[in-house]
C-alpha positions in Angstrom: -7.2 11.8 -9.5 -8.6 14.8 -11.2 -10.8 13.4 -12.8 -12.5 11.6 -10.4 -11.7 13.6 -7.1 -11.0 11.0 -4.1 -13.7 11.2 -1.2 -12.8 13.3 1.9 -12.0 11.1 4.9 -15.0 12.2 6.9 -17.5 11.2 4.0 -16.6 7.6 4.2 -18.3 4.6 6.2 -16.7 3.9 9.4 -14.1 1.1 8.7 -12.5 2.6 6.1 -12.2 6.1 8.0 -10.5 4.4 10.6 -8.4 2.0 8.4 -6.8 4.8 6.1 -5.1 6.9 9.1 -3.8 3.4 10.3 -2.0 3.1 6.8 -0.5 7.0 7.3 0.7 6.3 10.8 2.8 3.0 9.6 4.0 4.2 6.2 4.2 8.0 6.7 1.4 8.7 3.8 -1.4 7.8 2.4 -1.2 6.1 -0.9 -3.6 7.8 -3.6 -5.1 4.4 -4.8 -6.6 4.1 -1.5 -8.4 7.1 -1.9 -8.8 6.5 -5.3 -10.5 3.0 -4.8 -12.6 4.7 -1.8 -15.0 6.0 -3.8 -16.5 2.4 -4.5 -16.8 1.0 -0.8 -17.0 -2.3 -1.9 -13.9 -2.6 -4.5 -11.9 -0.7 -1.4 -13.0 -3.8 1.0 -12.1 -6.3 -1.6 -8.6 -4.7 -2.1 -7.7 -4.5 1.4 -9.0 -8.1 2.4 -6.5 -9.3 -0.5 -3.8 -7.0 0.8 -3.8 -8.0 4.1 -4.1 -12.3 3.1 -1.3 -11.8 1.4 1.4 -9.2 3.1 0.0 -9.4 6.9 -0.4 -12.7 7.9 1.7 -14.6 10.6 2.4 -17.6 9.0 5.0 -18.0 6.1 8.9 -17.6 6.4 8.5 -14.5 4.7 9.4 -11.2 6.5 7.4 -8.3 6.1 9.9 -6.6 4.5 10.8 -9.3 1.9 7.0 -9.7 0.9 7.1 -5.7 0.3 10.4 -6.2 -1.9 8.7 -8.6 -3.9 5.9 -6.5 -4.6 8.5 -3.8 -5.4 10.1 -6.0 -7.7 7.2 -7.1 -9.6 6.0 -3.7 -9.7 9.3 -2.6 -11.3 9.0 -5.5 -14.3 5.2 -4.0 -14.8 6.7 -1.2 -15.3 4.6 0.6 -12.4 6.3 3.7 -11.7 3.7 4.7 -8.8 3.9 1.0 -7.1 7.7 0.8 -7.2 7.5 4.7 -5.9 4.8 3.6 -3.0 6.0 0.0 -2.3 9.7 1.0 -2.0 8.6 3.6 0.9 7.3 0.7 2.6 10.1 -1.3 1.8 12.6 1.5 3.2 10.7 1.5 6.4 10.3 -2.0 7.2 14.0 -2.7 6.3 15.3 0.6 8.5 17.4 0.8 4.9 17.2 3.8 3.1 18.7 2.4 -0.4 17.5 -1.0 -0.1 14.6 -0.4 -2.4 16.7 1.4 -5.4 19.1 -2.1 -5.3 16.6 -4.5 -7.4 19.3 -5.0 -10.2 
């Protein structure tokens, strides 16, 4: 992120200014590749739209919480240090388990 220093929150259009303190109030932080991402408008839209088909809609028999273990999961086999690290925070919090994220062997 040094490199290419993430936006501050009151430089960017309105939707994502008001979708990024959303994020922080359900998961307790703000995770950098959003900021990251936010300094191309359009590749941050695209991102979220594909987040939220896949891990917020109402249908499915998945729970919240199991959709966020499998990203942890799958995250772990890429060997994604960062997403397991961000994803499992999630996963914590949906679950209300504090271990549950560290028990994917």
């Amino acid at each position: 992120m040094t490199r290419y220093p993430a936006p501050e929150l009151k430089d960017l259009p309105e939707d994502m200014r008001a979708r990024i303190p959303e994020v922080q109030e359900k998961s307790g932080f703000v995770p950098n590749v959003f900021l990251a991402l936010a300094r191309r408008p359009a590749e941050w839209r695209a991102f979220f739209a594909y987040h939220d088909a896949l891990m917020l809609k109402e249908d499915g028999s998945l729970t919240k919480g199991e959709r966020e273990m499998i990203v942890t999961a799958t995250s772990a086999a890429n060997q994604c240090l960062y997403c397991v690290v961000a994803h499992g925070a999630i996963l914590r919090i949906y679950e209300k388990k504090p271990l549950v994220a560290d028990r994917w062997r």
